[in-house]
ZAMARGU-4260 file (C-alpha; in steps of 0.2 Angstrom, whole numbers, plus 5000, padded with zeros to 4 digits):
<rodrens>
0) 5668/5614/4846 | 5679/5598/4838 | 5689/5587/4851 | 5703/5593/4839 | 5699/5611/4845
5) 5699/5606/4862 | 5716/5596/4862 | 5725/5612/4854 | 5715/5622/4866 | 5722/5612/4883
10) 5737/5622/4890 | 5757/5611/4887 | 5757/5606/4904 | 5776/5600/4900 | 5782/5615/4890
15) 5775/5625/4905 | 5785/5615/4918 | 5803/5619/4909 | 5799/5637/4909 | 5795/5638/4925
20) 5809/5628/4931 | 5818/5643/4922 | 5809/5655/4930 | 5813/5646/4948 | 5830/5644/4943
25) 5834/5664/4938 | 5838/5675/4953 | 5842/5664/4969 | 5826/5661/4978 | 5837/5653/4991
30) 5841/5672/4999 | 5822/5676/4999 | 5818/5658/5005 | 5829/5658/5020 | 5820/5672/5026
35) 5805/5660/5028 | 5812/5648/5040 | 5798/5652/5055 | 5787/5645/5042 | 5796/5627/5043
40) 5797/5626/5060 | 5780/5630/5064 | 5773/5618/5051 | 5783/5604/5058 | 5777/5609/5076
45) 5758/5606/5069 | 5762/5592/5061 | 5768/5584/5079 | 5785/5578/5070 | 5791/5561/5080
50) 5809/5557/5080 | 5814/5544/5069 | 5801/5547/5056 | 5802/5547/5036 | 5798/5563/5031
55) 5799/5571/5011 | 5802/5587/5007 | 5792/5593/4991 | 5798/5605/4980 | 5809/5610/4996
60) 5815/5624/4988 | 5832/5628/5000 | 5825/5618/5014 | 5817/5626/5027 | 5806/5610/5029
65) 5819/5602/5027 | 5830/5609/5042 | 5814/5609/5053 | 5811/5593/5049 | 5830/5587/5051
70) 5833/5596/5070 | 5819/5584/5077 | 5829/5571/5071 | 5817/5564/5058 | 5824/5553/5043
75) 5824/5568/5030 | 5822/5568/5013 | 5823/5584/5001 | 5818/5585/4985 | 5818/5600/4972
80) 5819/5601/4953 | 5830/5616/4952 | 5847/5607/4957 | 5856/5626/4964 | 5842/5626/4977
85) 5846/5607/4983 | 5864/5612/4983 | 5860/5628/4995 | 5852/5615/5005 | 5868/5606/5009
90) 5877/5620/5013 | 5863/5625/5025 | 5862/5605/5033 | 5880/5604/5034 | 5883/5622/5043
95) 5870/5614/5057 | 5878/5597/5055 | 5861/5589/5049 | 5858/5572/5040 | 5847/5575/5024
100) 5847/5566/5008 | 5844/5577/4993 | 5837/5572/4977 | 5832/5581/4963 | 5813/5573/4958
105) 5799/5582/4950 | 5783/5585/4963 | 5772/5576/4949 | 5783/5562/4946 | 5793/5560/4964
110) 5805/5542/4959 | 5800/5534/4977 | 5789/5518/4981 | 5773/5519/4987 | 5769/5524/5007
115) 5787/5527/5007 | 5784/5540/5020 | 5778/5544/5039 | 5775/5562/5033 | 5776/5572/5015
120) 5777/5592/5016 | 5777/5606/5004 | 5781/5623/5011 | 5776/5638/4994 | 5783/5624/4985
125) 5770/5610/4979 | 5756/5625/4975 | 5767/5632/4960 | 5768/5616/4951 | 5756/5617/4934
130) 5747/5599/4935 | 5740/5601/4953 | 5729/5588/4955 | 5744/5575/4950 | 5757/5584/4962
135) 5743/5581/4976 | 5742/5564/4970 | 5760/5560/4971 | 5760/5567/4988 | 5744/5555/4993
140) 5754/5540/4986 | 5772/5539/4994 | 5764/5544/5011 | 5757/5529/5022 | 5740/5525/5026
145) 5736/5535/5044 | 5751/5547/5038 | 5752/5565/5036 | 5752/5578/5023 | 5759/5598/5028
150) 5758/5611/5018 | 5759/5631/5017 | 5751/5638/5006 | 5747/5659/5001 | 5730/5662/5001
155) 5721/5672/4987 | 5718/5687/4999 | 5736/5687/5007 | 5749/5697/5002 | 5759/5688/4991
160) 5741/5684/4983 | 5739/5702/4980 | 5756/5701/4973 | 5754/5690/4961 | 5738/5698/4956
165) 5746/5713/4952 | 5760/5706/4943 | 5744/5699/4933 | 5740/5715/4925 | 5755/5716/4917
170) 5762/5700/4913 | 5746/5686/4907 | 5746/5671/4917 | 5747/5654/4907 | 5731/5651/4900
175) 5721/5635/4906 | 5732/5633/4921 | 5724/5634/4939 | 5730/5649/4950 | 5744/5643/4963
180) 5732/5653/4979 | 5719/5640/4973 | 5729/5630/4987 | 5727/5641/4998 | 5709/5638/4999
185) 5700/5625/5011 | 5688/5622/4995 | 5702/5617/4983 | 5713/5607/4996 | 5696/5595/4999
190) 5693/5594/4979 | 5714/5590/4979 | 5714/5579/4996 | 5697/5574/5001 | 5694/5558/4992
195) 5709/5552/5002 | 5708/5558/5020 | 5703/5556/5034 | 5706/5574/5042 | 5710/5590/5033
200) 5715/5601/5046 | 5718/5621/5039 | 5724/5636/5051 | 5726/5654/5044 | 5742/5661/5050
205) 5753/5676/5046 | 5770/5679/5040 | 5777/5694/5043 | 5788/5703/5029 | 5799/5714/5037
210) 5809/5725/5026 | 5820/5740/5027 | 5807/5749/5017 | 5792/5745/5003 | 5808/5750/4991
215) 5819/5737/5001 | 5808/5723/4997 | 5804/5728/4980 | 5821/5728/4974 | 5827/5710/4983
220) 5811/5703/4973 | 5815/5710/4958 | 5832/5704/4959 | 5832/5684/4968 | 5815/5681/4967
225) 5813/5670/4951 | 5793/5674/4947 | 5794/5693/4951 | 5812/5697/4943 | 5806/5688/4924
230) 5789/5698/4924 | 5800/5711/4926 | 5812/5709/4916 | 5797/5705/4901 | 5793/5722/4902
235) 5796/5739/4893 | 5803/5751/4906 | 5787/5763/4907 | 5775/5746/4912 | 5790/5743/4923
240) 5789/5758/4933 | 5770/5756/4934 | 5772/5741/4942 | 5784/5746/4953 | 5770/5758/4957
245) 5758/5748/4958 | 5771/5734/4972 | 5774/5751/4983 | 5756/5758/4983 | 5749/5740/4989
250) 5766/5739/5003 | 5758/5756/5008 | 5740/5750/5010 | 5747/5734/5020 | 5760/5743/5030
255) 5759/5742/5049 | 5775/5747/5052 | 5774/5767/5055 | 5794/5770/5058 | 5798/5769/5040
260) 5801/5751/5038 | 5790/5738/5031 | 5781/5728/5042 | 5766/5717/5030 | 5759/5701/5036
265) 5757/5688/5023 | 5742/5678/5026 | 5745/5657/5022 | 5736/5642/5027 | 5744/5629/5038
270) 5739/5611/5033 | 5738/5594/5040 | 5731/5579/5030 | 5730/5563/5040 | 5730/5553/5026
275) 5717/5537/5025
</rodrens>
C-alpha cells in the first residue's frame, strides 16, 4: 500500500468533529443530561474536591460537574463546544446562585495555559471527542503537577454500551475512529494516561435509568438526545421500527423493575488520575 493510499485511507478527524458538534447540538441533551446529576456529585466526592481549588469542566455538557464542582465552593470553570449547552448551564448556576465562568473551548484544543488547573473532569463528555489521545493530552497539560484528572466514562458492557452497539447495526460508525466505551476500559485510560501519572484510580459504578417504561425512554432518546435522535432520523421507517425493537427488547433483558417501569443500571467507570 502507498503512503498516498494510507493518507486518504486515515479518517477527517476535523470534518468528523463539525458533524458531531451537529449531532450534540440537535435535540437538547440538556433534559437527558440533568437527569445525570448523581453522577457529578459522586465524581467530585471521589475526587476529594477542596474549597478554593481551580477546577475545568471538559466537554461539560449542561454542567453537572460543573454544579458539583461549584457547591463545594471550588473556582469553576466550564467549558463545552456546543454554545446552547453552556447557556443551559447558566440558567442552572444562577437558579442555585453559583459562580462558574463558561467558555466555549474545544476538548482537543482547550485556550488555557499550562497546569492552569488543581483539578480537570469530564463526565460522558471528553470520551466522544474523535482524537482521543489529544483530548487526554489537553486534559494532562492544563492540570498541575500532583493534580487530579476525573472522569465517567460508559463502559463497553454497560448499558449505554449496548446502546450504542445496537444503534451500530443500523447506522455505521466512522470508519478509523476509536469506539467512545474504549474509555471506559482500565486498559485504554493507561495507554491515554499512564505515561503521565502517578495513580490511575478506576471504580465500576451504576447509574440507574429510571423511566416510566422501556417506551418512555425510548421516545425522550429519540427526541433530545443528539446521537440517538440522527441515527434515527437516518433511517427509512421499516429499520426504524426494527431498531425501536431491537432498544425495547434489550430494556427488557436489563429491566429490574417488575411494576411496569424501567429500572436499568448503566454500568460507568469512575476515574481519578493523580497527575505526575
Amino acid at each position: 500500500m502507498t503512503m498516498t493510499a494510507v493518507a486518504d485511507s486515515a479518517p477527517d478527524l476535523a470534518a468528523l468533529k463539525a458533524r458531531q458538534q451537529g449531532v450534540w447540538s440537535s435535540g437538547n441533551y440538556a433534559l437527558v443530561g440533568a437527569t445525570l446529576q448523581i453522577v457529578g456529585e459522586t465524581l467530585c466526592e471521589a475526587l476529594d474536591l477542596r474549597a478554593g481549588q481551580r477546577v475545568l469542566d471538559v466537554a461539560a455538557g449542561n454542567g453537572n460537574v460543573t454544579l458539583a464542582a461549584a457547591r463545594r465552593w471550588c473556582d469553576v470553570t466550564s467549558t463545552d463546544y456546543v454554545p446552547a449547552l453552556l447557556e443551559h448551564g447558566k440558567k442552572r448556576a444562577a437558579a442555585d446562585g453559583l459562580t462558574v465562568h463558561f467558555q466555549e473551548a474545544d476538548a482537543e484544543a482547550l485556550p488555557f495555559a499550562d497546569a492552569t488547573f488543581d483539578v480537570v473532569v469530564s463526565s460522558y463528555g471528553v470520551m466522544f471527542t474523535p482524537n482521543q489521545e489529544k483530548a487526554a493530552s489537553e486534559m494532562l497539560r492544563v492540570c498541575r503537577s500532583g493534580g487530579k484528572i476525573g472522569l465517567a466514562n460508559w463502559t463497553p458492557a454497560g448499558f449505554i454500551g449496548q446502546v450504542f452497539k445496537v444503534m451500530g447495526q443500523y447506522v455505521l460508525p466512522p470508519a478509523g475512529v476509536k469506539s467512545p466505551a474504549l474509555w471506559g476500559t482500565r486498559e485504554r485510560l493507561a495507554e491515554l494516561f499512564g505515561g503521565a501519572a502517578k495513580s490511575i484510580a478506576a471504580e465500576r459504578r451504576d447509574f440507574m435509568f429510571r423511566y416510566r417504561s422501556a417506551d418512555h425512554f425510548i421516545d425522550v432518546f429519540r427526541t433530545y438526545y443528539g446521537p440517538v435522535l440522527k441515527a434515527m432520523s437516518s433511517l427509512d421507517d421499516s429499520r426504524r421500527d426494527a431498531l425501536v425493537a431491537d432498544l425495547r427488547s434489550l430494556i427488557s433483558r436489563l429491566n429490574r423493575a417488575t411494576d411496569g417501569t424501567m429500572v436499568v443500571p448503566g454500568e460507568y467507570l469512575e476515574v481519578v488520575v493523580v497527575k505526575k
